[in-house]
Each structure stands twice: as C-alpha cells, then as structure tokens.
MITORGU-626683 format. One record per residue (C-alpha): residue number from 1; x, z, y. Coordinates in Angstrom, 1 decimal, padded with zeros to 4 digits. Layout:
+-----+--------+--------+--------+
:  nr :      X :      Z :      Y :
+-----+--------+--------+--------+
: NUM :      X :      Z :      Y :
...
+-----+--------+--------+--------+
//
This chain:
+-----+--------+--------+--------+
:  nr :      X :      Z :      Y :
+-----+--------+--------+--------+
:   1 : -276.1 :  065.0 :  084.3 :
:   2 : -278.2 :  064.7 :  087.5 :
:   3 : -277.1 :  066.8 :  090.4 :
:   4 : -280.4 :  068.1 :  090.5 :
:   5 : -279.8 :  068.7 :  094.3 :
:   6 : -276.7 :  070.8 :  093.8 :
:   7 : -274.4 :  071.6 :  096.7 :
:   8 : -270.8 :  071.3 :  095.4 :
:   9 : -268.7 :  073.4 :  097.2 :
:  10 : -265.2 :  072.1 :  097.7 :
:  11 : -262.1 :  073.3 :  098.6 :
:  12 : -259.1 :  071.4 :  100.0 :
:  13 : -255.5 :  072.1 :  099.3 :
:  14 : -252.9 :  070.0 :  101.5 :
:  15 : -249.9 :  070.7 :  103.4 :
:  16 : -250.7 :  067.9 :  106.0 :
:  17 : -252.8 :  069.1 :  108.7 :
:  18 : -253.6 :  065.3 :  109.6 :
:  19 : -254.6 :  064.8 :  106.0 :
:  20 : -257.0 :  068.2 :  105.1 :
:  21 : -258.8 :  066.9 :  109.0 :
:  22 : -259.4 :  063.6 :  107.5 :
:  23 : -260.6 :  065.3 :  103.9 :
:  24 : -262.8 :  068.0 :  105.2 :
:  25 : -264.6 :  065.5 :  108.1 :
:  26 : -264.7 :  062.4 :  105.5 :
:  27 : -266.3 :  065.0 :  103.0 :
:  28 : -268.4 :  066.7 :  104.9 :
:  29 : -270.2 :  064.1 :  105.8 :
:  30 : -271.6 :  063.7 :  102.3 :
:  31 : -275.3 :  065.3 :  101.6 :
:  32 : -274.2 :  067.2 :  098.3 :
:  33 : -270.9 :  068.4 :  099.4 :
:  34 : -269.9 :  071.3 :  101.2 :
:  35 : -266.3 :  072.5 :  102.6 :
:  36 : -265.7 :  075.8 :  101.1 :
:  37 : -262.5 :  076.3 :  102.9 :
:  38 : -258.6 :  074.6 :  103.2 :
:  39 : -255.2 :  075.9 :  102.1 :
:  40 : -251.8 :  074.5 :  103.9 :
:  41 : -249.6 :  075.2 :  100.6 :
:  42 : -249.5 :  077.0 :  097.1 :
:  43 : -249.6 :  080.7 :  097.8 :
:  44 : -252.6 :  080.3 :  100.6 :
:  45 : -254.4 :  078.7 :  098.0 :
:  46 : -254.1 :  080.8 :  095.2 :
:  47 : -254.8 :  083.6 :  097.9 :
:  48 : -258.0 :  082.1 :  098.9 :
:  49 : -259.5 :  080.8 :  095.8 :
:  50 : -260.7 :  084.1 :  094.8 :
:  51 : -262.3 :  084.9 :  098.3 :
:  52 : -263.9 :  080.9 :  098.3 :
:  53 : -264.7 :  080.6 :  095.3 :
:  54 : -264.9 :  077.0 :  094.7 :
:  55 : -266.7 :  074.4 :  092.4 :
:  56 : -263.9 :  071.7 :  092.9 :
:  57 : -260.6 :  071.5 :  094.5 :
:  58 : -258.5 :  068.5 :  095.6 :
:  59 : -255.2 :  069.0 :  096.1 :
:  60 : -252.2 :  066.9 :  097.0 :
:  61 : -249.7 :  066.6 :  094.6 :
:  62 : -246.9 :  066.7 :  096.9 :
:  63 : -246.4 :  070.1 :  098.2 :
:  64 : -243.2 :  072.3 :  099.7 :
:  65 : -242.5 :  074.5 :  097.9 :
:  66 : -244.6 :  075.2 :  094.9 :
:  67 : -245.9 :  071.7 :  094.7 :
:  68 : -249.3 :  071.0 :  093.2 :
:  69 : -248.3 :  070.6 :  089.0 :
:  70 : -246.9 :  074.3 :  089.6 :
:  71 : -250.0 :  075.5 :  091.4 :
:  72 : -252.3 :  073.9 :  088.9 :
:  73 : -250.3 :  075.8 :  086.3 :
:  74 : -250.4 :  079.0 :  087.8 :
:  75 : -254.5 :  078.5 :  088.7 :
:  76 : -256.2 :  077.5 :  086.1 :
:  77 : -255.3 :  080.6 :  083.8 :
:  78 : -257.1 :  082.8 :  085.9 :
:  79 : -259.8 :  080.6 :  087.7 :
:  80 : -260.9 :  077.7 :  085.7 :
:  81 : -261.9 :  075.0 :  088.5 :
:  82 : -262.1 :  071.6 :  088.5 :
:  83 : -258.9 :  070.0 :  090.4 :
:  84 : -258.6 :  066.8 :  091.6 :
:  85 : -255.2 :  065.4 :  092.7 :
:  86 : -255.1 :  063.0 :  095.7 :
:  87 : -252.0 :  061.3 :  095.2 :
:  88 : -249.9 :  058.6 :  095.7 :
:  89 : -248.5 :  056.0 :  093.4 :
:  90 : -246.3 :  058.8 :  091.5 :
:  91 : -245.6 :  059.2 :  087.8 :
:  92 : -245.9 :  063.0 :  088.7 :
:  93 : -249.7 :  062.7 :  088.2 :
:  94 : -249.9 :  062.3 :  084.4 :
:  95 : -248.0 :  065.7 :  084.8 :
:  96 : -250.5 :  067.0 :  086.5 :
:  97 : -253.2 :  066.3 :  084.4 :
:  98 : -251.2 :  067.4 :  082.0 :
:  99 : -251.3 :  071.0 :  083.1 :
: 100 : -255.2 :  070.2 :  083.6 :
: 101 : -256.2 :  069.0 :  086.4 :
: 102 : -259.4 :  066.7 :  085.7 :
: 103 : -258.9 :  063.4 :  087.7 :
: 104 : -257.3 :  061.9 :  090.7 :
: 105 : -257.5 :  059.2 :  093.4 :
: 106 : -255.2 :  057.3 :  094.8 :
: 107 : -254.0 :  057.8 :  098.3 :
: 108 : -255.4 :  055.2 :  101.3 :
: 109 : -252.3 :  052.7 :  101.1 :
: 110 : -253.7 :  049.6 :  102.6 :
: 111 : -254.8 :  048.1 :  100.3 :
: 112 : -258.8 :  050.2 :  100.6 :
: 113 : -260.4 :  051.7 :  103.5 :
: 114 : -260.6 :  054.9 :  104.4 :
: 115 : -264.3 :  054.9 :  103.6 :
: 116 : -263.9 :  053.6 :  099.7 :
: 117 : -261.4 :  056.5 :  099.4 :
: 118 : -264.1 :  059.0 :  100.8 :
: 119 : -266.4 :  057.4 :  098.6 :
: 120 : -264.4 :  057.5 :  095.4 :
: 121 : -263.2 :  060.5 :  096.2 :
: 122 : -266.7 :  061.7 :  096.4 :
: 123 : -268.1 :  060.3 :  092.9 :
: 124 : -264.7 :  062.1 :  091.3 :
: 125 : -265.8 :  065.4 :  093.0 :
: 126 : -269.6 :  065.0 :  091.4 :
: 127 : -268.6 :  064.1 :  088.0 :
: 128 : -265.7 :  066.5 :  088.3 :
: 129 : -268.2 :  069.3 :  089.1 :
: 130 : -269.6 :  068.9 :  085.3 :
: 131 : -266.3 :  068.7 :  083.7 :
: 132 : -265.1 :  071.1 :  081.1 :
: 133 : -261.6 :  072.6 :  082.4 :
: 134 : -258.8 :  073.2 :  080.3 :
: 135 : -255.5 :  075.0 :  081.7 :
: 136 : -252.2 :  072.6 :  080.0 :
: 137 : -249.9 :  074.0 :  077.8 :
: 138 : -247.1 :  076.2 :  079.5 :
: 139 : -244.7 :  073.6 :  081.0 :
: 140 : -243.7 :  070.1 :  080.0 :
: 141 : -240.3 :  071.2 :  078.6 :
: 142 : -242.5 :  073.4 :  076.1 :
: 143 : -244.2 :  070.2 :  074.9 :
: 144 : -240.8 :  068.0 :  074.2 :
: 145 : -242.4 :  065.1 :  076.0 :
: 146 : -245.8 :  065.7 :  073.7 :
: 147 : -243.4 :  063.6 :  071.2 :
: 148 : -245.7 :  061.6 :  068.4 :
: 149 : -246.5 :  063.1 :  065.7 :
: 150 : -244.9 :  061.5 :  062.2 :
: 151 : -247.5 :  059.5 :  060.5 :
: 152 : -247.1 :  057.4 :  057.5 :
: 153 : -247.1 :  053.7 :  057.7 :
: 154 : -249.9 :  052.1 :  056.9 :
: 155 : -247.6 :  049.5 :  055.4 :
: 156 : -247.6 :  045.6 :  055.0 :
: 157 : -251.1 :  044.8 :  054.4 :
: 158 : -252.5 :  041.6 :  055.0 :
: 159 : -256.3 :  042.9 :  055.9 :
: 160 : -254.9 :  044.6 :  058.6 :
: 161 : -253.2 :  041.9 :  060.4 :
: 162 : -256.1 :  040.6 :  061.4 :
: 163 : -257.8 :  044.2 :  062.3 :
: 164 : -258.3 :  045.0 :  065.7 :
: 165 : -258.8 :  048.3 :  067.7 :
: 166 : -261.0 :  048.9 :  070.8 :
: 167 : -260.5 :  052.7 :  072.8 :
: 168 : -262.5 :  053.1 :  076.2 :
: 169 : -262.3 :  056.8 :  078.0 :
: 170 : -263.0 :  057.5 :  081.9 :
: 171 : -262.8 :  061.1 :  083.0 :
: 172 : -260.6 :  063.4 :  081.2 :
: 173 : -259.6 :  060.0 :  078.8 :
: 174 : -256.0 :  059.8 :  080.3 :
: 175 : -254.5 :  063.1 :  077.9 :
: 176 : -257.4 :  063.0 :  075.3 :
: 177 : -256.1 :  059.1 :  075.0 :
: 178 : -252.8 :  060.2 :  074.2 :
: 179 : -254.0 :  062.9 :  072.3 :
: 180 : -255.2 :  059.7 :  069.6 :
: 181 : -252.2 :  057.2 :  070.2 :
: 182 : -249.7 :  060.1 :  069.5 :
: 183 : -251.2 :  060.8 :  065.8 :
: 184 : -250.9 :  056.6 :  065.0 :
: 185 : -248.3 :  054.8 :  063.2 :
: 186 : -245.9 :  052.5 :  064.5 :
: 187 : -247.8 :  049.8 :  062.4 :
: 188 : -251.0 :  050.4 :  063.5 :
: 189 : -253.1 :  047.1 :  063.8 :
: 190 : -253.3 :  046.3 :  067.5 :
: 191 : -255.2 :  048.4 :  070.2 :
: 192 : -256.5 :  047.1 :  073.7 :
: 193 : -257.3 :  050.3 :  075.6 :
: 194 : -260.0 :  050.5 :  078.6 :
: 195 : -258.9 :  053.8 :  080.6 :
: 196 : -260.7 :  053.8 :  084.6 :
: 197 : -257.6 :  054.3 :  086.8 :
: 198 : -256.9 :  052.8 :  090.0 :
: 199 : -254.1 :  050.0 :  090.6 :
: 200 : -251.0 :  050.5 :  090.1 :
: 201 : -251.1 :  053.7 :  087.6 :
: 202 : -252.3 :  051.7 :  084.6 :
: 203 : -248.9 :  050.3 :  084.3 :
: 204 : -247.4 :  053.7 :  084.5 :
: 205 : -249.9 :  055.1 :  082.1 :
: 206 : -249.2 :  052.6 :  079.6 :
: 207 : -245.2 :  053.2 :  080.1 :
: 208 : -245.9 :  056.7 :  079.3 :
: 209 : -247.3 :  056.2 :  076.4 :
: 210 : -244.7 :  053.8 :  075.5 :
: 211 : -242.5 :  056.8 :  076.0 :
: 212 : -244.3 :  059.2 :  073.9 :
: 213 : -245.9 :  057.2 :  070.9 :
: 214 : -244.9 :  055.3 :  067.9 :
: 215 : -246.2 :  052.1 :  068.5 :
: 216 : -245.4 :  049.8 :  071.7 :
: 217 : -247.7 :  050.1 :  074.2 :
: 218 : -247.3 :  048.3 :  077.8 :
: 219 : -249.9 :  047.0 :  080.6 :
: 220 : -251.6 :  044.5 :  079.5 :
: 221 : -251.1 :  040.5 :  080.9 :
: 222 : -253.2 :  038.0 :  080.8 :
: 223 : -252.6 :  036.0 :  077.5 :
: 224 : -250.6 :  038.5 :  075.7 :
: 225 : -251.1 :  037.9 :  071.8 :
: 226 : -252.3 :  040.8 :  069.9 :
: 227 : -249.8 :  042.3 :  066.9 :
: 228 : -249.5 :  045.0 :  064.8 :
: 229 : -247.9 :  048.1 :  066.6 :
: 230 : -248.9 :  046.8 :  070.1 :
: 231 : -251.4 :  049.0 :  072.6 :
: 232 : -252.1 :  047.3 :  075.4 :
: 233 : -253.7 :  049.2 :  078.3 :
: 234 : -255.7 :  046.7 :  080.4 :
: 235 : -254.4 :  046.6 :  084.1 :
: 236 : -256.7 :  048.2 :  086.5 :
: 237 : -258.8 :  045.5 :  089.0 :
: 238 : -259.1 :  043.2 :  086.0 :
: 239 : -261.7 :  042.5 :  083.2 :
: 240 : -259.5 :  042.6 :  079.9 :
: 241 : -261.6 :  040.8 :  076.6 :
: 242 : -260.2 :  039.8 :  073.8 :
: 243 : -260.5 :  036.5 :  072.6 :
: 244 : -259.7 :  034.5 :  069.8 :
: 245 : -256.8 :  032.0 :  069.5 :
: 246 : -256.8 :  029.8 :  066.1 :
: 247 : -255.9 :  032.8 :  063.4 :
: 248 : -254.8 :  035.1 :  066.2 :
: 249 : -256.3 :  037.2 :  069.0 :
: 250 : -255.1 :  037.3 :  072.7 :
: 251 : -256.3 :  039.1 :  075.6 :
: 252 : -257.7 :  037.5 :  078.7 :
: 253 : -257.2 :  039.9 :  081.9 :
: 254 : -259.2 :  038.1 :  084.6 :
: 255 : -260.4 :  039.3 :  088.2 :
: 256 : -264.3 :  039.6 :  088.2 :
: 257 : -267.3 :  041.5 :  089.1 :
: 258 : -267.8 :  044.8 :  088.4 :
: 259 : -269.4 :  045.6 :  085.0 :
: 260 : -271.1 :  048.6 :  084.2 :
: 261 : -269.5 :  049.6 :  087.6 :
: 262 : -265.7 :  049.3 :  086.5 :
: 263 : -263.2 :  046.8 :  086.5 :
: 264 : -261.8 :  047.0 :  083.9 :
: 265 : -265.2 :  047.8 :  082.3 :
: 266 : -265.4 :  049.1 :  078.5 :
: 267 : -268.5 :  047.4 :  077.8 :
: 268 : -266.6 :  044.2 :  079.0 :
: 269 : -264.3 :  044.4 :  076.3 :
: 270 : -265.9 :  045.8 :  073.3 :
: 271 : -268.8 :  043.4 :  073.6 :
: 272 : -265.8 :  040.8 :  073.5 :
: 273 : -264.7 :  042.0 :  070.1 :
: 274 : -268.3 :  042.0 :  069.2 :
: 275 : -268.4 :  038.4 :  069.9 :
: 276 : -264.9 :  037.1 :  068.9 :
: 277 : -263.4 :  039.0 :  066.1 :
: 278 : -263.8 :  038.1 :  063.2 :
: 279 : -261.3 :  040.7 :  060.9 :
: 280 : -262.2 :  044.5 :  060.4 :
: 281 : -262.6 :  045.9 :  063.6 :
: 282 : -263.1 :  049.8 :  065.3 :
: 283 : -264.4 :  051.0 :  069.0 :
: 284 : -263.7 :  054.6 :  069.9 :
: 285 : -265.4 :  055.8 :  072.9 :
: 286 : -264.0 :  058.6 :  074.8 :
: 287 : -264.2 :  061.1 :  077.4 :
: 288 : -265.8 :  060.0 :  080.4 :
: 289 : -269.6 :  059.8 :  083.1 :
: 290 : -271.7 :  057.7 :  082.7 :
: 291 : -272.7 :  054.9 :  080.4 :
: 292 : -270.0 :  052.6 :  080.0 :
: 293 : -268.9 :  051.3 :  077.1 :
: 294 : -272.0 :  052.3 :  075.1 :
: 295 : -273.8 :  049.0 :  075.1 :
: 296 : -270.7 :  047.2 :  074.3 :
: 297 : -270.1 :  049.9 :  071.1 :
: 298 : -273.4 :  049.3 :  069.7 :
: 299 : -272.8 :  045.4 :  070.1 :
: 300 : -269.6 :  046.2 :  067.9 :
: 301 : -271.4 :  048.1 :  065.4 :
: 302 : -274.1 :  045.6 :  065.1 :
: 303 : -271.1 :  043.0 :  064.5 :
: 304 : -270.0 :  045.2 :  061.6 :
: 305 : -267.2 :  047.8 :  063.2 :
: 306 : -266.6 :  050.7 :  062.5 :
: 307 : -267.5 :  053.1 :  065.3 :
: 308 : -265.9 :  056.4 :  066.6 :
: 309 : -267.3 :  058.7 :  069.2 :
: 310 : -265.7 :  061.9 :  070.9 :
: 311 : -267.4 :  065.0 :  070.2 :
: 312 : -269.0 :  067.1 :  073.3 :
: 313 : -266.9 :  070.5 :  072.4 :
: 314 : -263.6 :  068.4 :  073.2 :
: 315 : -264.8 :  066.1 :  075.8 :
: 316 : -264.0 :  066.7 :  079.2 :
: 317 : -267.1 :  064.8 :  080.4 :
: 318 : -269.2 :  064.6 :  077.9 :
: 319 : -271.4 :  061.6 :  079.3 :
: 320 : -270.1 :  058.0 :  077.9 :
: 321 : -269.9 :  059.3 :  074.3 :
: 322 : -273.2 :  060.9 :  074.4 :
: 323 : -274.8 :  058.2 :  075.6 :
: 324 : -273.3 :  055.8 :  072.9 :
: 325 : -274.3 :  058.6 :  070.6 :
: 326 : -277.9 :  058.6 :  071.3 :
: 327 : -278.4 :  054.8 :  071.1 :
: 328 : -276.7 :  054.7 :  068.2 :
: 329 : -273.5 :  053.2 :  068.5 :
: 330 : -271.6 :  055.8 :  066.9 :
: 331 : -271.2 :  056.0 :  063.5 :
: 332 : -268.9 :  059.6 :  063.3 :
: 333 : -268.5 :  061.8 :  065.7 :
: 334 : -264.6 :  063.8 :  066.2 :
: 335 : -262.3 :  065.5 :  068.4 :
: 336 : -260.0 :  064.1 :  070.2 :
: 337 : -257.5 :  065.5 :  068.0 :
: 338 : -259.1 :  064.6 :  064.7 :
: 339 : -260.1 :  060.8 :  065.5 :
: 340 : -256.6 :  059.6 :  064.5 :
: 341 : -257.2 :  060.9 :  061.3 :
: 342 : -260.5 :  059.1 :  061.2 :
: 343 : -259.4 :  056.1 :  062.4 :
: 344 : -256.7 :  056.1 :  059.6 :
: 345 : -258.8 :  057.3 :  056.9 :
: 346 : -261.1 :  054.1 :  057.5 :
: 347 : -258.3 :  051.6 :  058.0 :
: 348 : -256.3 :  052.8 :  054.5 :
: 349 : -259.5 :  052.7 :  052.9 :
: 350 : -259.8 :  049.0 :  054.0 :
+-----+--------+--------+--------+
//
C-alpha cells in the first residue's frame, strides 16, 4: 500500500474559519497532499463535493446546523469518500463512525503540539486514502443501540477458565470490533482488546461497548485480573500485556516506547500471551495499516493458539490482516461478522 507518489487531494469541512486556516496551511505543507477546496457548514459541503471531487475529507464533528454525523449520513450514499472527523473528546464520534466515517483525530487540547496533530492527521489521511468506505445504517434509532445479539452460553466449563482471548484492529477496527464483541456470550473467556485510539476515547470506547454487549467490558487498569465475561480495552498511551499471576492472568498497562509504532501496540500484547499463557488461547487480527500485530500473532500460533484473521472483502484497511496472513499467522480467515462464530465454534469444541 505504497503511495506510489500519489497526490491526495483533500477537502476540509469546518465551521471555524480560524480552524479550516490552520488545516488547509498545516496540510498543505505536506508533499503528498493537496487542498482540494473548504466548506464553512453542511449544505456548502455537500454543494461542493461534486464540483471538488475529493479523495479524503476531514470534517469537524461539531457543526450548526446539520452537524457532521448528519452530513456523513447524507454524503456517503451518493459520493463514497473517505471522512475523517477532527474531533474533540466527544462520545458523538463513535456515532460518527457509525454512519461511516473511516477514522478520526483528536483535537490540539494541550496536551500535543500542533505539529503531532498535523502529523497524525496526515498519516490518517494516507491510510484513509486506501480505505474501503461503507455508508452506516440509516440512523442510530434504526439500529436499537446495535443491541447484542442472543448467543448461548458457553456454560461452566473448567477449560475455559483458564482460556484467554487477544483482538487487535487499527483503522476501521472501532465498529468491525463491535461487530465481533456483539455476537459473544456473556460468559465468554476473558478478552484484552488492542484498538489504536488516542487518549481519552479508549475509555469511552470501552463504555460503549459495555453498553451494547453481553459481556462487561471497561478500560483496562493496570493489574486488573482477567475473568470470564470481562473485555478489557487497553487504555491508549500505555503498553497493555498480559501476565501471569499463580493460576490466574492479569494485565500489566505500563507507559513505554512505542512498539511497532503504537502505544498500545498489538504485537506488545499478543507476543505476551505467546510467552505467558499457558491455557487455550486465540488472537484475532483486525482491520487496520500496517503491520502490527502480525509478528506478535505468529508468536501466538507458534505457542499453540488458535489464530483468526479478517478477510480483505470486509476489512476497511486491509493491511495488518494481510500481512499476518502472508507470514502465516493466520490460521482462518472471516468476516467481521462471521469471526464470532469462529471464535465460538473453536472454544465449544475445546
């Protein structure tokens, strides 16, 4: 997925003018992009994209008027482009991706320069120039809060107590995640979940899910014992492993160096359940550029789990699984909507 030299053309959708000055200079200056054009609000946007004729769009997420989940909504249908939300800390994202927007960064708060937001920004925009775009379903109400699915138990057996669960995803991995953890039981054996997402929205992610699914699932904290019906989503910033504790398993979220070039870092953790579980054990490797978490699955394979691998037809970036694929890590391939059924297949056969 090289650029090959590509010129990506982007447009930028924000009501502030202060704000789209600051996108269009910051992003300009970047070899590979190019400013298409601006809209100040909803209906100037969905005037222009037709004339522009973008490969990406950012937009703000906070609009008057028709705010950005409503303009996502009412774009993609008709022009299927890649949109990437600049937001602040706001729940309203996951809605937003939701209706289909691909990724998003987080707003300069602070806490990162202006530059590492350009920068990020940037990256989002490349990768988000391969991804495959998929307009959301009509409007939340429609979906019921994407309620889970009923699944059967998988019932009191003692083999699983001691199974474990791996799931890393990067672009696109935030709905196809859910799309998995809605199918699961509520006694699933416990899950540590890798998703790249910038501080802050990993805990609301992970109360989202908590929302939606069967199981509990919550941020994760350093030293949190692993159980049966527990996700934990590790926190964004910090290396997450899991690590064994007499007969038990916690996990240990600790500040470090980038791996793979995340923090959290898929590879990070699965090649931690590689090393220190000792029970049955599965990886699933999502959505997602790159290579990360592909090492780390073929470590798990080699250690004797059982390895799942999203398919390219329902990946949104089809980069991490591939990868994991060709080396070999990746013992079936599925859909993000068949790899609960997988998963369960393998852990009743257990």
């Amino acid at each position: 997925m090289a650029m090959s030299g590509k010129v990506i053309r982007v447009m930028v959708v924000d009501d502030s003018a202060v704000a789209r000055s600051y996108l269009i200079s910051g992003l300009s200056a970047k070899p590979n992009i190019q400013i298409a054009g601006f809209a100040v609000d909803a209906a100037d946007a969905l005037q222009k994209v037709g004339e522009l004729r973008p490969d990406v769009i950012t937009m703000d997420v906070e609009m008057p008027g028709t705010g950005g989940i409503e303009l996502i909504r009412k774009l993609l249908p008709a022009y299927r482009v890649p949109v990437i939300l600049v937001s602040s800390l706001n729940l309203r994202v996951f809605d937003a991706l939701d209706a289909g927007a691909v990724d998003f960064v987080r707003k300069p708060d602070g806490t990162q320069s202006k530059e590492e937001f350009i920068n990020t920004l940037a990256q989002k925009i490349v990768v988000s120039a391969y991804a495959k775009v998929r307009p959301g379903r009509p409007a939340r109400a429609a979906r019921a809060e994407v309620t889970a699915e009923p699944t059967a138990p998988l019932g009191p057996r003692p083999i699983l107590d001691g199974a474990v669960i791996g799931l890393g995803a990067s672009t696109g991995g935030t709905e196809a995640t859910l799309e998995v953890l809605r199918r699961l039981p509520s006694d699933i054996p416990p899950m540590v979940i890798v998703q790249h997402m910038p501080p802050g929205f990993t805990k609301m992610y992970a109360e989202r899910l908590d929302r939606i699914c069967a199981m509990e699932v919550r941020e994760a904290v350093d030293g949190d014992e692993l159980h049966r019906g527990l996700a934990l989503v590790a926190p964004a910033d910090f290396q997450c492993r899991v690590v064994r504790s007499g007969n038990r398993y916690r996990v240990a979220c600790k500040p470090g160096e980038k791996v793979s070039g995340h923090r959290p870092s898929v590879d990070v953790l699965f090649r931690s359940m590689a090393e220190n579980v000792k029970g049955p054990m599965a990886g699933i490797i999502m959505t997602g550029m790159g290579r990360d978490g592909a090492d780390g699955l073929l470590s798990m394979r080699k250690a004797g789990a059982y390895t799942i691998g999203q398919d390219k037809e329902s990946s949104v970036v089809y980069g991490m699984p591939m990868v994991a694929f060709d080396i070999g890590a990746v013992q079936i391939q599925a859909s993000c909507e068949n790899i609960a059924g997988v998963l369960l297949r393998r852990l009743r056969e257990l």
